[in-house]
C-alpha positions as CSV (number, residue, x, y, z in Angstrom):
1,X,-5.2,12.3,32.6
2,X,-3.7,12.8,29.4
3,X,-4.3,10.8,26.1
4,X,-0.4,9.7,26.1
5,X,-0.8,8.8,30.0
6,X,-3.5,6.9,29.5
7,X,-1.9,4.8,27.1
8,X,0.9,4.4,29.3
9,X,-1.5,2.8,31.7
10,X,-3.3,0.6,29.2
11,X,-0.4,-0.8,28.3
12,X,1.2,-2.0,31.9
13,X,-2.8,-2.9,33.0
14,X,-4.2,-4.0,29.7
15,X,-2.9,-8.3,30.5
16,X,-3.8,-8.1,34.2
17,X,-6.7,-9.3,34.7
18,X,-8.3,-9.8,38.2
19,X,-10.4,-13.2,39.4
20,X,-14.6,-13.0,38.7
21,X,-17.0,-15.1,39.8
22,X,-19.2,-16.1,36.6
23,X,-22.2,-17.1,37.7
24,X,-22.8,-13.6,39.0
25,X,-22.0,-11.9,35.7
26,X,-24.7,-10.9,33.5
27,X,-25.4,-10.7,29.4
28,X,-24.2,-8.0,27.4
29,X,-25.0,-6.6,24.7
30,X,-20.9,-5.7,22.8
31,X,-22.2,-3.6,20.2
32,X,-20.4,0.0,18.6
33,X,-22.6,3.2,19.3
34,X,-23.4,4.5,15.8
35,X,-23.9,7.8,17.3
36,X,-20.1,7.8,18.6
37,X,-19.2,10.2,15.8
38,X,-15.8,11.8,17.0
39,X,-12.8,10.2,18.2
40,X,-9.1,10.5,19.1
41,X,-6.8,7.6,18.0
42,X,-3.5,6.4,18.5
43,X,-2.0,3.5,17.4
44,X,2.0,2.6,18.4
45,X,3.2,0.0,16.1
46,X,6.8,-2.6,17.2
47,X,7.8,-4.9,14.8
48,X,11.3,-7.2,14.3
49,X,12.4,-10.1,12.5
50,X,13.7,-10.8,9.2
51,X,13.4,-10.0,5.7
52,X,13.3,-12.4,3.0
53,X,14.6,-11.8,-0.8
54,X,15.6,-14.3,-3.5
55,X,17.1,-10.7,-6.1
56,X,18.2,-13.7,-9.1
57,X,15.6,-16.4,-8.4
58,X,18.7,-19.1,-6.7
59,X,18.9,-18.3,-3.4
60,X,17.4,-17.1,-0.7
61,X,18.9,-14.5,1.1
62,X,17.7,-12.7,4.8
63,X,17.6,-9.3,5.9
64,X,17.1,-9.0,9.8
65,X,14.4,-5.9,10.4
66,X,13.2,-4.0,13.1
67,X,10.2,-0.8,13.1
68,X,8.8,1.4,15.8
69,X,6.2,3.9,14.5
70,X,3.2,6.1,16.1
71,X,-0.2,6.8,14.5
72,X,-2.2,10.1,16.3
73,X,-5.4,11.5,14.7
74,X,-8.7,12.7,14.9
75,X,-11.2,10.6,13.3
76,X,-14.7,11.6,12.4
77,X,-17.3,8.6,11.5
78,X,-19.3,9.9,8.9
79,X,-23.2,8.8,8.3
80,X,-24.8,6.9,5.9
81,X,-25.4,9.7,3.5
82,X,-21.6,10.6,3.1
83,X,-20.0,8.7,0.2
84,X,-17.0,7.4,2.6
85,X,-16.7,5.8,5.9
86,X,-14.6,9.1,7.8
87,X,-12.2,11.7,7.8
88,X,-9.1,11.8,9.5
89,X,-6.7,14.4,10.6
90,X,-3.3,12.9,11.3
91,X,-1.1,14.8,14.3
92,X,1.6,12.7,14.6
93,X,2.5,9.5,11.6
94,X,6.0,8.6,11.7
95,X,7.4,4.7,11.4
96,X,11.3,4.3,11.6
97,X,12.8,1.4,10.0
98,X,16.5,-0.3,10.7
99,X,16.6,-3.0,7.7
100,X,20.3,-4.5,7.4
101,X,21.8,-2.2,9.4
102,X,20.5,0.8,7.5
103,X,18.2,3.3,9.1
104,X,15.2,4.7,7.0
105,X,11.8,7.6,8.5
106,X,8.6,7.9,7.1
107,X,7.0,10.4,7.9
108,X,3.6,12.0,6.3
109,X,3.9,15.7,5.4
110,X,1.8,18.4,6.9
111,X,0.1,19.1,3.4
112,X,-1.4,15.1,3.5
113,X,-2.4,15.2,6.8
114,X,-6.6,15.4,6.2
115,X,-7.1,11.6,4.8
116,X,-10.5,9.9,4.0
117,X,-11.4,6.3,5.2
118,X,-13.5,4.5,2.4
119,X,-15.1,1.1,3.5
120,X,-14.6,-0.6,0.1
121,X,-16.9,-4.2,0.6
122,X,-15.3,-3.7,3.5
123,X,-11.8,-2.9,2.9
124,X,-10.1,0.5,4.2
125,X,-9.1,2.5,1.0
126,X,-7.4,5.1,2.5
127,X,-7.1,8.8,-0.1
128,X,-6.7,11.9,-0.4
129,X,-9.0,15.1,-1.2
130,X,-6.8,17.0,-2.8
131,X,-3.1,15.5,-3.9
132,X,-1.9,12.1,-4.0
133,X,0.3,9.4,-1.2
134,X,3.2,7.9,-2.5
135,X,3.6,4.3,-1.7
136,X,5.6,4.7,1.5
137,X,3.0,7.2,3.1
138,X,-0.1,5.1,1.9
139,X,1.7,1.8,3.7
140,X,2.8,4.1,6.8
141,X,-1.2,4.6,8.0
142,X,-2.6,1.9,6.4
143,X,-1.9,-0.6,9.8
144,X,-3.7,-3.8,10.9
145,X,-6.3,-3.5,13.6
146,X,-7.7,-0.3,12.0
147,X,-10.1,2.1,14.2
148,X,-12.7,1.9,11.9
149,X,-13.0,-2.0,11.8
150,X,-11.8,-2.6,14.8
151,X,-15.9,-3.9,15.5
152,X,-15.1,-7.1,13.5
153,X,-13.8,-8.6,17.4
154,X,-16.9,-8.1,18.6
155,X,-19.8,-11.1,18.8
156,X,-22.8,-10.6,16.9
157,X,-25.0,-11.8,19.7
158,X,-25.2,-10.3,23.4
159,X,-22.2,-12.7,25.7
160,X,-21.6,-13.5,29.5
161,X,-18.5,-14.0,31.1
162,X,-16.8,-17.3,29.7
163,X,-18.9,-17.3,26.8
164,X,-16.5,-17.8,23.2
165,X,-17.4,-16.9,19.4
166,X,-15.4,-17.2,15.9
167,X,-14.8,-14.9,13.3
168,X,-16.1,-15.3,9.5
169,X,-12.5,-15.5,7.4
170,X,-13.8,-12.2,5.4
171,X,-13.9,-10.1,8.6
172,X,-10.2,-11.6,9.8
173,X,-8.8,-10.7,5.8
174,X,-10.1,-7.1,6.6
175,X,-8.5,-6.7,9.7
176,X,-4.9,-8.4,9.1
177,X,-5.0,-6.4,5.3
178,X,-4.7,-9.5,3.4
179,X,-6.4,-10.7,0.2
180,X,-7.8,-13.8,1.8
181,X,-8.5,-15.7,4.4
182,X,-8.8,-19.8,3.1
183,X,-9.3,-20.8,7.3
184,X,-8.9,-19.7,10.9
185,X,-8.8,-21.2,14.5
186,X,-9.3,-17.7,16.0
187,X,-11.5,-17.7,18.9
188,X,-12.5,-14.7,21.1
189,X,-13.6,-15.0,25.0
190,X,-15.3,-12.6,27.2
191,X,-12.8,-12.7,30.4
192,X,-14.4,-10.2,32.4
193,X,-17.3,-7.8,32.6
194,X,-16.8,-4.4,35.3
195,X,-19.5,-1.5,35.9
196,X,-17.4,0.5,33.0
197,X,-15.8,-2.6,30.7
198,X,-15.7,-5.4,29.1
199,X,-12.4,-7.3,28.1
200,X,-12.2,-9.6,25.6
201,X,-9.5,-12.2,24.9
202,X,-8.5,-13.4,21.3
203,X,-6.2,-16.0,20.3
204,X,-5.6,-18.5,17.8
205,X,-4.2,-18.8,13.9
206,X,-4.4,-17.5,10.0
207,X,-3.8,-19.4,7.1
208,X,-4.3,-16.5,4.3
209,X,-2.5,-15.1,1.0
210,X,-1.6,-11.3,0.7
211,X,-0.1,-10.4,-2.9
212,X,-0.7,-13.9,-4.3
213,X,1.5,-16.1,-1.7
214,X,0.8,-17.5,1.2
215,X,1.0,-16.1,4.3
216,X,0.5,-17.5,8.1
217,X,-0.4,-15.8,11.0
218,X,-0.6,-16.6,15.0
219,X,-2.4,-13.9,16.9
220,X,-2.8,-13.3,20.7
221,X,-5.2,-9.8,21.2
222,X,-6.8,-8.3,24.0
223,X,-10.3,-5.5,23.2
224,X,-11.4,-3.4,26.1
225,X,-14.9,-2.8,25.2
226,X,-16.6,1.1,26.9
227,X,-19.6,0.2,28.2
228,X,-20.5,3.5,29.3
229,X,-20.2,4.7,25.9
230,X,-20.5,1.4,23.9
231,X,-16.9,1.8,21.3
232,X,-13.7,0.0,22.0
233,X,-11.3,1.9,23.7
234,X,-8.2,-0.6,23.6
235,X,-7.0,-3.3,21.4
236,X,-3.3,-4.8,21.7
237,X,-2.8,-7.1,19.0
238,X,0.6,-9.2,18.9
239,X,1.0,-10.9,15.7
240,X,3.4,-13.5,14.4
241,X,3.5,-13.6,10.4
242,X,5.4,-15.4,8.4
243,X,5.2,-14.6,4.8
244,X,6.4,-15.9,1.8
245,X,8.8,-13.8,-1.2
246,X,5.6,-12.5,-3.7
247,X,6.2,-11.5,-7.3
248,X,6.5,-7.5,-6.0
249,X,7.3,-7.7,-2.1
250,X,10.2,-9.4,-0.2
251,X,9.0,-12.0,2.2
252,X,9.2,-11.8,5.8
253,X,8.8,-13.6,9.3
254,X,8.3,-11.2,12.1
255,X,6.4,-10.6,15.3
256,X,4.6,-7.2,15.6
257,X,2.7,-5.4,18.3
258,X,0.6,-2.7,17.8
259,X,-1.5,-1.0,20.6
260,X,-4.7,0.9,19.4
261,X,-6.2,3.6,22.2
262,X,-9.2,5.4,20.8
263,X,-11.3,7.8,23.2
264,X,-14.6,9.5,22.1
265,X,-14.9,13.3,22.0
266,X,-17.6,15.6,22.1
267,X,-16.4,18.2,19.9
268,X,-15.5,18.1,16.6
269,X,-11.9,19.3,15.8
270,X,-12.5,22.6,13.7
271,X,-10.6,21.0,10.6
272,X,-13.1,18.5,10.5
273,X,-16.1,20.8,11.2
274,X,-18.9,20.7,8.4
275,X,-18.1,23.9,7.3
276,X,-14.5,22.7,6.3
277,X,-16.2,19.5,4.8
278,X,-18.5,21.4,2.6
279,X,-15.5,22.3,0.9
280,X,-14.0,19.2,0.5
281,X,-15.1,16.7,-2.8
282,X,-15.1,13.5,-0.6
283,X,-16.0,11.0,-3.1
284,X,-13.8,8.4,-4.0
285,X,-12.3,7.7,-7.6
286,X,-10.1,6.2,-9.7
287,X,-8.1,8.9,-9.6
288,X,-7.7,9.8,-6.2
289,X,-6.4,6.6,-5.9
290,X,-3.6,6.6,-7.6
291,X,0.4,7.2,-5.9
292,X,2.5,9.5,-6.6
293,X,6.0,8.4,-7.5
294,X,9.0,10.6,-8.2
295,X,12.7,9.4,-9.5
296,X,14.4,12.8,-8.6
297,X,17.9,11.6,-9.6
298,X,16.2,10.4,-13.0
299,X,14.3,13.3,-13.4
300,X,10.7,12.1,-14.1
301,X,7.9,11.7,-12.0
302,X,4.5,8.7,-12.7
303,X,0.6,8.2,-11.1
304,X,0.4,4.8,-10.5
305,X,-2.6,3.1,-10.4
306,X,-2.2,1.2,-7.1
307,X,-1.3,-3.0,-9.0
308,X,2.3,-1.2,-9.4
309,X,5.2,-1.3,-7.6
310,X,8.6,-0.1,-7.6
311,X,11.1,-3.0,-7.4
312,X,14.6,-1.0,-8.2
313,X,15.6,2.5,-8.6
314,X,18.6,3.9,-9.9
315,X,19.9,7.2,-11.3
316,X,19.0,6.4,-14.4
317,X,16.1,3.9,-14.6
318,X,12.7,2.4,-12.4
319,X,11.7,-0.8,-12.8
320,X,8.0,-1.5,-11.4
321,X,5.7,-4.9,-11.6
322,X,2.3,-4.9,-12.3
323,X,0.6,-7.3,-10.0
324,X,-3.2,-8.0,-10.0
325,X,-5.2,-10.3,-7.5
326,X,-1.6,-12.0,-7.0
327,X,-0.7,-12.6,-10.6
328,X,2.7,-11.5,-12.6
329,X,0.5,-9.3,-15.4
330,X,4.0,-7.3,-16.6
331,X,7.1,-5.2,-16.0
332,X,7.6,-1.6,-16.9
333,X,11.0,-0.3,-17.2
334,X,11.1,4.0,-17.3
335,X,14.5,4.4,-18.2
336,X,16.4,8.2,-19.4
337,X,18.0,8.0,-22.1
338,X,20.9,10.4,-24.2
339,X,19.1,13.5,-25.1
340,X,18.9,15.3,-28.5
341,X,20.2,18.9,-29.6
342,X,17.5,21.3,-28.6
343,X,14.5,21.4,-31.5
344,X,15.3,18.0,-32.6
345,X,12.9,14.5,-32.6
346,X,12.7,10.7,-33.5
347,X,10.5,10.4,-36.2
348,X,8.0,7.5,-35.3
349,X,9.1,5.4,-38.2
350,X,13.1,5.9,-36.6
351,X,11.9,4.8,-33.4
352,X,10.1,1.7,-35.0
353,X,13.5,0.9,-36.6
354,X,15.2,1.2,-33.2
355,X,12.7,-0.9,-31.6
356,X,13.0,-3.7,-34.0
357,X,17.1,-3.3,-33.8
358,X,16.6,-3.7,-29.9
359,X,14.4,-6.8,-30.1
360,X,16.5,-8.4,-32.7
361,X,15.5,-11.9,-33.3
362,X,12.6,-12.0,-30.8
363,X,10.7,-9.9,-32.7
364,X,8.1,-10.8,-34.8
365,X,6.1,-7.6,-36.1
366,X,4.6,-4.5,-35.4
367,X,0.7,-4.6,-34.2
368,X,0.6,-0.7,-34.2
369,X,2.4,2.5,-33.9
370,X,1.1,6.1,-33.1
371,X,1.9,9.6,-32.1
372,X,0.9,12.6,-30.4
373,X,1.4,15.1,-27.4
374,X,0.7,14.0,-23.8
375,X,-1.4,16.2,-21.3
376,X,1.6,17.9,-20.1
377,X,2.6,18.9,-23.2
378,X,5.1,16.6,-24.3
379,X,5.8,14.4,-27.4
380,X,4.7,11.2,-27.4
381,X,5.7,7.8,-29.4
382,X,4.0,4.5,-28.9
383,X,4.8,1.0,-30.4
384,X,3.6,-2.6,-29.8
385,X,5.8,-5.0,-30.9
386,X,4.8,-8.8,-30.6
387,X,7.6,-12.0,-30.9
388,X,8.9,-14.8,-29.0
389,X,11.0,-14.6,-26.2
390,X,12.4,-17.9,-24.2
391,X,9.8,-20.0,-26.5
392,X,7.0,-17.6,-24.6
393,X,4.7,-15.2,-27.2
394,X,5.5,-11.5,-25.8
395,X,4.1,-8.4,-26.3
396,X,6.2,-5.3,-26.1
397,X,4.4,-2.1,-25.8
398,X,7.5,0.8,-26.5
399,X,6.9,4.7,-25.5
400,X,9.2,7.5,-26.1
401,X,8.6,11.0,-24.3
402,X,10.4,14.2,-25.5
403,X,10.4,17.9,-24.5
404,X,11.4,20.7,-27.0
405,X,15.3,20.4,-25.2
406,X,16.3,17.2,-26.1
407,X,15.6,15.3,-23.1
408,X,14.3,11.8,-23.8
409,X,12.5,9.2,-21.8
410,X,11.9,5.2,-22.9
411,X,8.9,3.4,-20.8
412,X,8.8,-0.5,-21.8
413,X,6.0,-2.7,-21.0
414,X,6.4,-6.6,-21.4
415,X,4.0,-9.1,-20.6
416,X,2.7,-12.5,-22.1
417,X,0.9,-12.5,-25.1
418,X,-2.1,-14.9,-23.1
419,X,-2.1,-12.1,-20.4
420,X,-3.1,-9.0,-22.9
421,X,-6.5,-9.6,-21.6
422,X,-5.9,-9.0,-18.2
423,X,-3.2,-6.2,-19.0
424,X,-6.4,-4.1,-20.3
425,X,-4.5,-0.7,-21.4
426,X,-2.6,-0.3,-18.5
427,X,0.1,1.0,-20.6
428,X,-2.0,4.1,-21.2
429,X,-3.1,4.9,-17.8
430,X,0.5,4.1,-16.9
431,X,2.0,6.4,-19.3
432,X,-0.7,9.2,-18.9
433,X,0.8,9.9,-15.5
434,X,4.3,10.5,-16.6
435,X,6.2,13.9,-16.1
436,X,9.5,15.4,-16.7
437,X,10.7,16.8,-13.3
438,X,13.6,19.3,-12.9
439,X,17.2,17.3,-13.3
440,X,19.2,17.8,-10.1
441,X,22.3,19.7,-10.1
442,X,25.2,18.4,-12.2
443,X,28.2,16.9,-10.0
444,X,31.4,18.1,-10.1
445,X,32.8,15.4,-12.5
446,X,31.7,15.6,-15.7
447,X,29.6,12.8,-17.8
448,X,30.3,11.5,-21.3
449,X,28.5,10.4,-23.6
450,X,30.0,6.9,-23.0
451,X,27.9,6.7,-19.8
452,X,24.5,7.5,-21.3
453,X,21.9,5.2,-21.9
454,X,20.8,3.2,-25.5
455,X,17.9,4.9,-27.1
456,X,15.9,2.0,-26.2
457,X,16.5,-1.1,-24.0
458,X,16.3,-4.3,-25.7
459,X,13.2,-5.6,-23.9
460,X,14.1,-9.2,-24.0
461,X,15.5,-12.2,-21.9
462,X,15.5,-10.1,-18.6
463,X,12.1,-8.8,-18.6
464,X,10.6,-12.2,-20.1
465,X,12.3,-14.6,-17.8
466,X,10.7,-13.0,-14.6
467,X,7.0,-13.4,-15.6
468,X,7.7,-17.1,-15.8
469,X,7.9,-16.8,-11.3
């Protein structure tokens, strides 16, 4: 039988479940062979129900949503002397969304399709060797009810028929990829025990916080457990999550499915073979971590550290938030602006002027000012700015980034004076990622000079009113 028609038969058999006489039923031991190294995966993901968005910070407005997506890969669990959990190759990863009425695919390309699994204190950190996700293809095979955790369901001691056990809310934040768990009701039961499974029955709720809001879950799962070759072969989770609008993420209320097959293999897929290993630098970093973002239309190109995300895109300026352990730290604003004749540059102490022009009478002084050439090559001006902004102490840290053409970039950090701490130099590590990518073609109508944007944004009201959510 093949993998996709045995899935087919999970799902139509998998909540069927035939009488059993208990007393006859003996104690087993529910426990993932370590020695299970290679496995094939797939996971097929449904999800619909509404999006939740509140753009100026009055009203609430609702989206509905609906996703279908497939997960297929190879996965190879690594031992105890390998810096990461396992290696992946992905066959098939596709998810297609309809949100409003508009239709959007991800899909991850065939040059990202070797990923490794990290077990970060028991989080999945999925990376790349070589190259970096964006943000859509790091959220695309990132999905709840992972293969490699999928052990948390299983008790910790050996279980008859009819016997229940809990979870610890640590294992539950793991599997549901939130940030906490503050209480559960979840209860698992071993419904039946045949010559070749064991099924398991999971129900109950999740009161937990993902991006620093609170977020409730009701879950109904079923794990067929191999006993023949001791790894779960089947989960079928269906979640009901309702989620509230965080500082950098609509909120939601939706009911998902997802359906998990995963069948052990003998051999090892040749691209996962030690010999392609050995050529492979699998140890995780800072670096590797980062996303890729690109703003075609704008021309420039960033590698985020993964706190940021991308709130609103347009031809001519991103704006991304900076959100740690659920707190507002800051907003960044990469904007293009009017380019100079070819050769030509802002001195730094023309750029200061500029930036204390944008600020007006929120500004208060400078706290430093530098310049110098980026990695790639490029000129680079830096400014922090401190004032008062709706009776709040700012900071504003200013960058401008030139090529030898005349093409121009602004990035803008702003953030609370109280939360420089926390900030760190994230504006460095931001701005050491930035690019200039090639423009696209011109269109037919031609721009003026009336269109173009100021030399720098004025930093103020806008940018300082949001980190008081």
């Amino acid at each position: 039988m093949n993998f996709d028609a045995r899935l087919a038969l999970f799902v139509s058999l998998s909540f069927f479940v035939p009488a059993f006489s208990a007393a006859a039923e003996p104690s087993v031991e529910l426990k993932v062979n370590p020695d299970a190294q290679n496995r094939v995966v797939k996971v097929v993901m449904e999800v619909e129900g509404t999006v939740r968005v509140n753009p100026d910070g009055t009203k609430i407005r609702e989206f509905p949503m609906a996703l279908t997506g497939t997960l297929q890969y190879d996965e190879r669990i690594l031992g105890t002397d390998s810096p990461v959990a396992a290696i992946r190759k992905y066959d098939e990863a596709w998810a297609d969304m309809k949100l409003n009425g508009q239709d959007e695919r991800t899909t991850l390309p065939a040059s990202k399709t070797l990923v490794i699994a990290e077990l970060d204190g028991g989080r999945q950190n999925l990376f790349l060797a070589e190259g970096h996700f964006n943000r859509a293809e790091c959220d695309l095979i990132n999905v709840q009810c992972s293969s490699l955790l999928a052990g948390h369901f299983l008790p910790k001691e050996k279980v008859k028929v009819g016997d229940e056990w809990t979870f610890e809310n640590d294992r539950l934040a793991e599997l549901f990829l939130l940030d906490a768990v503050s209480q559960n009701d979840i209860k698992a039961k071993l419904i039946q025990i045949t010559k070749t499974q064991a099924k398991i029955d999971i129900s109950g709720a999740i009161a937990g916080a993902a991006g620093g809001v609170a977020t409730d879950l009701t879950i109904k799962a079923k794990v067929n457990f191999n006993l023949e070759n001791d790894t779960i072969e089947w989960v079928a989770a269906a979640i009901d999550e309702n989620r509230a609008i965080a500082h950098n993420a609509p909120g939601f209320k939706v009911k998902a499915v997802i359906r998990m097959l995963s069948q052990p293999v003998q051999e090892t897929v040749d691209s996962l073979s030690d010999a392609k290993l050995a050529k492979l630098d699998l140890t995780p970093n800072a670096g590797k971590m980062l996303l890729d973002y690109e703003a075609k239309e704008a021309g420039f190109g960033l590698l985020l550290e993964r706190d940021w995300t991308m709130m609103s895109e347009t031809a001519k300026q991103s704006v991304f938030r900076l959100v740690k352990q659920g707190d507002l730290i800051a907003q960044c604003n990469v904007t293009r602006i009017s380019d100079l004749k070819a050769g030509e540059q802002m001195t730094l102490e023309a750029f200061q002027q500029e930036v204390q022009k944008s600020l007006g009478k929120n500004f208060a002084q400078f706290a430093d000012a530098s310049e110098g050439l980026s990695s790639n090559g490029l000129r680079r001006l830096r400014v922090t700015a401190n004032g008062v902004a709706e009776s709040m102490p700012i900071e504003w840290i200013y960058y401008l980034f030139s090529d030898d053409s005349g093409r121009r970039y602004s990035i803008v950090f702003t953030l609370e004076t109280t939360l420089a701490e926390k900030f760190a130099e994230a504006d460095r590590n931001f701005a050491s990622g930035f690019e200039m990518l090639s423009l696209p073609e011109p269109k037919a109508t031609a721009t003026t000079e009336a269109g173009a944007q100021p030399m720098v944004r004025a930093a103020t009201a806008p940018e300082a009113s949001i980190l008081k959510k």
